[in-house]
C-alpha positions in Angstrom: -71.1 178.4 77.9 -68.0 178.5 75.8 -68.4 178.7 72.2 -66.9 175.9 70.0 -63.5 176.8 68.8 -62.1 178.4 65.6 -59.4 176.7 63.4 -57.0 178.9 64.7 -58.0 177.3 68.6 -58.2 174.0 67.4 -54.9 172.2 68.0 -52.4 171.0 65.2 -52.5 167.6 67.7 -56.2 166.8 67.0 -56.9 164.5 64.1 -58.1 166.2 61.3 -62.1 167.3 62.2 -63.2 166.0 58.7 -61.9 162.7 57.8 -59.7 161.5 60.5 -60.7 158.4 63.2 -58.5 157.7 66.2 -59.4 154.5 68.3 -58.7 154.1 71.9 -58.4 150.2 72.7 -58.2 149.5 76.5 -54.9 149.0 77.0 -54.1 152.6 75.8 -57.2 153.9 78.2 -55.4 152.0 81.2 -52.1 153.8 80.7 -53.5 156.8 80.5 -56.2 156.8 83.3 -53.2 155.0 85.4 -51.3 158.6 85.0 -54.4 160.6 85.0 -55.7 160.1 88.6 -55.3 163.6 89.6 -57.1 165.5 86.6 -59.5 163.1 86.2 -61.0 163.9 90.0 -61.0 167.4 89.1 -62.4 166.7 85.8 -65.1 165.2 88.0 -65.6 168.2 90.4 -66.0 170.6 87.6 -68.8 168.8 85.7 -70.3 168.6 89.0 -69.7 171.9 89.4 -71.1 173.1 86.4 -74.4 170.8 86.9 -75.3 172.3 90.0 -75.2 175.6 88.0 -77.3 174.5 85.2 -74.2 175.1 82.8 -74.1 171.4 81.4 -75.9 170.3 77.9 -76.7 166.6 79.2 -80.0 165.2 77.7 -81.6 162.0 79.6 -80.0 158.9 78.8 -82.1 156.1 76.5 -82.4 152.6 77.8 -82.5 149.8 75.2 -84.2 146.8 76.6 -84.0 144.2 74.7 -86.5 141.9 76.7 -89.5 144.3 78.3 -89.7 141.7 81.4 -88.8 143.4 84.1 -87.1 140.5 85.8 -84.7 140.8 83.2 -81.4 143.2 83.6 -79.5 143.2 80.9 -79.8 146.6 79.0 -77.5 149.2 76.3 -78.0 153.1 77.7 -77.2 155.7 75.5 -75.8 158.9 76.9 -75.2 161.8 75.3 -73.8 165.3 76.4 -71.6 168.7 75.7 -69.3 169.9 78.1 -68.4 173.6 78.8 -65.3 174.7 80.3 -62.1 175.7 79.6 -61.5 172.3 77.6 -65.1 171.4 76.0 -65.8 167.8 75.1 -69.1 166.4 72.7 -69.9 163.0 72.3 -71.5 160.3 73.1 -71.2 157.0 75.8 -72.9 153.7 74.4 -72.6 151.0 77.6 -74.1 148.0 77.7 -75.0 146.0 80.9 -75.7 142.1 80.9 -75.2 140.8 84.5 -75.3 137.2 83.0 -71.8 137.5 81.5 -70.3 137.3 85.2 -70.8 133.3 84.3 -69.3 133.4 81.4 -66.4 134.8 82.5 -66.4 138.2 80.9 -67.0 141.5 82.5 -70.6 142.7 83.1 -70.2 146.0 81.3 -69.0 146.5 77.9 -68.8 149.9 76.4 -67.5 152.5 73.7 -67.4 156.7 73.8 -67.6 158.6 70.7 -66.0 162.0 71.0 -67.2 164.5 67.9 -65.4 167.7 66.7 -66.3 170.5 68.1 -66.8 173.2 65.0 -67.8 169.8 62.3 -69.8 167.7 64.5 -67.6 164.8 63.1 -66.7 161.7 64.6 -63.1 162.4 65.5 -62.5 159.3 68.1 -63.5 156.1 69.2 -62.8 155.0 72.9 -62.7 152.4 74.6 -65.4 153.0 77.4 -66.1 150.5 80.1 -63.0 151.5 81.9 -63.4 155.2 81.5 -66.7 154.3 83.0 -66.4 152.3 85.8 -63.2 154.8 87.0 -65.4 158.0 86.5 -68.1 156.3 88.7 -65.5 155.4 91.4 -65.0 158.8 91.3 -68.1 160.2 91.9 -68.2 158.4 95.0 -65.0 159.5 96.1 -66.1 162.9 95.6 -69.3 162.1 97.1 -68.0 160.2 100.3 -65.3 163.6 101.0 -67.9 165.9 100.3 -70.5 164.6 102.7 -67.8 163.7 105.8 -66.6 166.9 105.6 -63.3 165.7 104.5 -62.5 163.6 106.6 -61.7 161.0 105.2 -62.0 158.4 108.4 -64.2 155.8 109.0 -64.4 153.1 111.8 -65.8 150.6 109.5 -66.8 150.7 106.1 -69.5 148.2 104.4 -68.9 147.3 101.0 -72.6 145.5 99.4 -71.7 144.1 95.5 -68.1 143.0 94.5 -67.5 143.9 91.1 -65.4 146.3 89.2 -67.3 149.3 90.5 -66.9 148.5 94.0 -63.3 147.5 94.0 -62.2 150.7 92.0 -64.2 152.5 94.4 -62.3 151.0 97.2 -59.1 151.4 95.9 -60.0 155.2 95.2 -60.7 155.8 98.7 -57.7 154.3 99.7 -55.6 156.1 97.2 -57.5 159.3 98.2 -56.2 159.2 102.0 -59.0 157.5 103.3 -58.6 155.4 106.7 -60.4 152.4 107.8 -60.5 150.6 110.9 -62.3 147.5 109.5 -63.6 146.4 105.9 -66.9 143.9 105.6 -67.9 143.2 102.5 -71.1 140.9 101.5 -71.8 139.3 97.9 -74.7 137.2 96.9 -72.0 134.9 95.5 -69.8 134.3 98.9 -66.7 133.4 97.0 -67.3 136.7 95.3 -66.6 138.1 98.3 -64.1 136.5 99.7 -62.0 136.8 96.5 -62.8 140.4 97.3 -62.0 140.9 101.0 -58.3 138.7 99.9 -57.7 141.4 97.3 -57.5 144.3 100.3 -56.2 142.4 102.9 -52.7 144.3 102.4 -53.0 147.7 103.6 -56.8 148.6 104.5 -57.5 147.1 107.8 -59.3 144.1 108.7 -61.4 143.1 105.8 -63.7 140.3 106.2 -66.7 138.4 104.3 -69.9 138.4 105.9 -72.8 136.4 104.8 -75.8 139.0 104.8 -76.1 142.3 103.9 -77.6 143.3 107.4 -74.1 141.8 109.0 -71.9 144.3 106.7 -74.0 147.5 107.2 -74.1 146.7 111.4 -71.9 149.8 112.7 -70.7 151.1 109.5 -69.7 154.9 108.9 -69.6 154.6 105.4 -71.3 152.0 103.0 -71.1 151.6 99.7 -74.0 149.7 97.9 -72.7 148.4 94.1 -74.9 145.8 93.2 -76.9 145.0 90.6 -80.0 145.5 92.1 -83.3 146.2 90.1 -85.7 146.0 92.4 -85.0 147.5 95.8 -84.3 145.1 99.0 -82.9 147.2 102.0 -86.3 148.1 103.7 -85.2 148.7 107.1 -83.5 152.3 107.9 -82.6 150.8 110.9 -80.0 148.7 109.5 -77.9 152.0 109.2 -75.3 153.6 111.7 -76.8 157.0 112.7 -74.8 159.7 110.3 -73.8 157.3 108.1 -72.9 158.0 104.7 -74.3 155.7 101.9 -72.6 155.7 98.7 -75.7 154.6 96.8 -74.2 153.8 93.4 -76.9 150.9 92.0 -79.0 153.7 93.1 -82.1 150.7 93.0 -81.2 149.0 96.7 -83.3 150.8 99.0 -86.6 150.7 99.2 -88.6 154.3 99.8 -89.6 153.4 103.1 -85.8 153.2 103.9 -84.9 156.8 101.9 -87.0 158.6 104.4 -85.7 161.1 106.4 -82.5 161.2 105.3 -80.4 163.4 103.4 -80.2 163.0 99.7 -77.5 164.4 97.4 -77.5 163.7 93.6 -75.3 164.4 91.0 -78.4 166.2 89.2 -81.6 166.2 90.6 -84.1 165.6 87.4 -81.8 162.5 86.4 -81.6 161.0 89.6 -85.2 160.5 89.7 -85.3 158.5 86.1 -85.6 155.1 85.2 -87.2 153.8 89.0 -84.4 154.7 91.0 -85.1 154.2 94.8 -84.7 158.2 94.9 -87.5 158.2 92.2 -89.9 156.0 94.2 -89.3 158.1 97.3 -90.0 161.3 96.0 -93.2 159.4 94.5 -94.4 158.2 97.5 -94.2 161.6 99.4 -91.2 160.4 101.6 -88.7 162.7 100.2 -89.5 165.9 99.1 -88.1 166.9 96.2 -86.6 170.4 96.9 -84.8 168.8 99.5 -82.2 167.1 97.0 -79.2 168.8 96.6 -76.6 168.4 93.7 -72.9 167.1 94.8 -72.0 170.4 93.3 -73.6 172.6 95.9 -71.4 170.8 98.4 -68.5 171.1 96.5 -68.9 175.3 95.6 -69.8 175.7 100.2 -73.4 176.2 99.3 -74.2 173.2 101.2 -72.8 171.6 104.4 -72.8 167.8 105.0 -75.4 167.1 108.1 -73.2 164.3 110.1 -76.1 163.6 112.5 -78.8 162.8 110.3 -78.1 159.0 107.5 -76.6 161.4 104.0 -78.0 159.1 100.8 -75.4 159.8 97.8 -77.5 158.5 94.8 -75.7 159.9 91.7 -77.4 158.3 88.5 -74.3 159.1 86.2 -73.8 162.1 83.8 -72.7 161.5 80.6 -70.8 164.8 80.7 -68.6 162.4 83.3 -67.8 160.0 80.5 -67.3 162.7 77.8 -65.3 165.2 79.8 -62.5 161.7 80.6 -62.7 160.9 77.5 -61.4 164.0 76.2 -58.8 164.1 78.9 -57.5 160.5 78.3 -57.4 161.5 74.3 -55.4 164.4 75.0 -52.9 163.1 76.9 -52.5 159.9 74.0 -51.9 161.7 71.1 -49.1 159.3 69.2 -49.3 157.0 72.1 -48.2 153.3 70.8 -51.2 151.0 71.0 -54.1 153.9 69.1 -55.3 153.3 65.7 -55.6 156.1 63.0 -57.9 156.2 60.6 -56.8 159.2 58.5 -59.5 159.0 55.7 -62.6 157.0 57.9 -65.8 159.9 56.8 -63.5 160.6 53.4 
């Protein structure tokens, strides 16, 4: 692990690692991540990478609940975490998720990353986080999905459960990434959800159509990609599922454990995965998966792992806070003086 820099590393570019305060509003973390699409997936890789060789300082997230019934699913996580690497990052993402804002018109997630200095520990930027988020996550499944077709990149049909932000940045990931579909069905709980959804892709990725169970969109599908907001899990039958399919499992709470066994389950690190009742969690649990049969994305990604096309591949990545820091710093160092941030030269002063 590298060892936080000297003055003479630190960069005459970085706001002063005493006093000053930049703030990243989301129109500035657009622009950036718009330009960034490249570094940010290897950004990804390596923090995968580095967590499948035990090289990352990511504690477990805290969950903030403010109502203990379980029915309920709005919640604030807190996740903090220090990147290694050539360009090291320490900070902190505070994201908040209250499904109920959907019908209030306003996004379900809300967020903000705090990125600290290096050699003073102080607060040297505020980000806007909800987008840096939601594109990391997309991410991960992109990574995910290549890593576990064997690159690929082709499927007949692909499945789509849960139409919000996270599944259509996914979507548009894959398609950015090369990917290939023959067909697109995609299934909401709120049908006009989904067909706002399935009219948003209708240029340029196949046939995409809005079917009116989940069972419908998951019938023949190579790849699926579950992004609901799922608390307790509800797809019971593994027989639902192509054989080889690969399941992009990113509400990681949709299966139940009955439906995890016997398939092949990748994480982005296995002690998180398994937090918080993720289906994962309740599998291993039960004693239907075992767990020294998880691997990390990162074993995949360094060859020490080969994806296993004839048996159903569960990607359940529970989401590193190293993901959101390691952006973060990315996106701040390509804004320095960017039009649009807020400097607060004398904020801790």
């Amino acid at each position: 692990m590298n060892a936080v820099p000297s003055n003479a590393e630190l960069s005459s570019a970085e706001p002063d690692p005493v006093h000053g305060l930049s703030v990243l509003p989301r129109a500035v973390v657009d622009t950036a991540l718009a330009g960034l699409a490249r570094e940010s997936r290897a950004v990804v890789e390596e923090v995968y990478i580095h967590a499948a060789q035990g090289r990352l300082v990511n504690p477990d997230s805290l969950f903030l609940r403010p109502d203990p019934d379980p029915a309920r699913r709005e919640r604030i996580i807190a996740l903090p975490a220090y990147v290694p690497g050539e360009n090291p990052a320490m900070g902190i993402k505070w994201i908040s998720s209250f499904p109920g804002n959907l019908d209030l018109g306003l996004p379900r997630a809300s967020a903000l990353i705090v990125l600290n200095d290096l050699r003073t520990g102080f607060p040297t930027a505020v980000i806007e986080g909800a987008r840096i988020s939601g594109y990391r996550t997309a991410l991960s499944a992109v990574v995910g999905a290549h890593a576990l077709s064997g690159g690929e990149r082709r499927a007949g049909r692909l499945a789509v459960v849960g139409t919000g932000y996270i599944a259509a940045t996914t979507v548009r990931e894959l398609l950015a990434d090369g990917w290939k579909f023959d067909s697109i069905a995609v299934h909401d709980l709120f049908p006009e959800r989904a067909a706002s959804f399935a009219a948003g892709f209708a240029d340029g990725a196949g046939e995409v159509v809005a079917v009116g169970s989940t069972r419908e969109a998951l019938a023949g599908a190579d790849l699926v990609l579950l992004a609901t907001t799922a608390v307790q899990p509800h797809l019971a039958d593994p027989s639902w599922f192509a054989p080889g399919a690969v399941v992009l499992h990113m509400s990681l709470r949709d299966l139940t454990a009955e439906a995890m066994a016997g398939a092949v389950h990748v994480v982005d690190e296995v002690s998180h995965a398994l937090r918080e009742r993720t289906s994962l969690g309740l599998a291993v649990d039960a004693g239907l998966v075992e767990y020294a049969d998880i691997r990390p994305v990162g074993d995949y990604l360094l060859g020490n792992a080969r994806p296993d096309r004839s048996r159903l591949a569960v990607y359940s990545p529970f989401g590193l806070g190293s993901l959101d820091i390691a952006v973060a710093r990315l996106v701040l160092d390509h804004t320095r003086g960017a039009e649009g941030i807020t400097t607060v030269p004398s904020f801790t002063a």
